[in-house]
C-alpha positions as a printed NumPy array, in Angstrom:
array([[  77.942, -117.666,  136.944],
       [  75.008, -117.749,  134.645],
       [  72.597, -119.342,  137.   ],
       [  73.882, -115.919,  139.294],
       [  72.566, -113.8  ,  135.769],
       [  68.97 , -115.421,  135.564],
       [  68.451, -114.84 ,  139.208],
       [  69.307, -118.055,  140.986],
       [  71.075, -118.289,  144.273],
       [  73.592, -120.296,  145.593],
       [  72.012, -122.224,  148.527],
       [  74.957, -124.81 ,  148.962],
       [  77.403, -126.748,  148.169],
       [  77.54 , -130.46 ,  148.386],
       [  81.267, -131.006,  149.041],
       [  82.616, -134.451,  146.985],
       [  79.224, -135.277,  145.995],
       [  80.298, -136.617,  142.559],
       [  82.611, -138.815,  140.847],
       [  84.465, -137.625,  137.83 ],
       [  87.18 , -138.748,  135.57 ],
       [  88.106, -140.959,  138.71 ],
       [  87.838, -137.878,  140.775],
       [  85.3  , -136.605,  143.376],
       [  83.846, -133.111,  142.662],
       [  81.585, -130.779,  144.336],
       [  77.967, -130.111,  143.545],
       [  76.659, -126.633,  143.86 ],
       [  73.104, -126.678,  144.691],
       [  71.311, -123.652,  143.009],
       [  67.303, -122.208,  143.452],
       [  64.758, -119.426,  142.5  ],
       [  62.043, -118.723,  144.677],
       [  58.486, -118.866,  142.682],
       [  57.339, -115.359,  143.784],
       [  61.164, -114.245,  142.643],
       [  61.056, -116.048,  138.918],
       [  57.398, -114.126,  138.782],
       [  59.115, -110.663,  139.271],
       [  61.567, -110.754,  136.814],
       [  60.83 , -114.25 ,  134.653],
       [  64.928, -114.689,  134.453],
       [  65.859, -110.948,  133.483],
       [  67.175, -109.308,  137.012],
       [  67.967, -106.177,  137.15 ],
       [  71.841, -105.825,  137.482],
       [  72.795, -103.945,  141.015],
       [  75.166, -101.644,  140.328]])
């Protein structure tokens, strides 16, 4: 997921939050902590 790639983390998921094309979806609720963006400004190193 490219949020995943700039160092954002999956906090949730807000199950049929939206409507769509007549269908509900999910929303997935993403975040970066401050002191975590300051470390690494989007560029995380890959673990591996």
């Amino acid at each position: 997921m490219p949020d995943e790639a700039s160092g954002f983390v999956r906090e949730g998921v807000r199950r049929d939050a939206l409507r769509l094309d007549g269908e509900w979806v999910d929303s997935i609720v993403m975040a970066v902590l401050d002191h975590e963006w300051a470390t690494h400004h989007g560029h995380p190193v890959a673990a591996g």
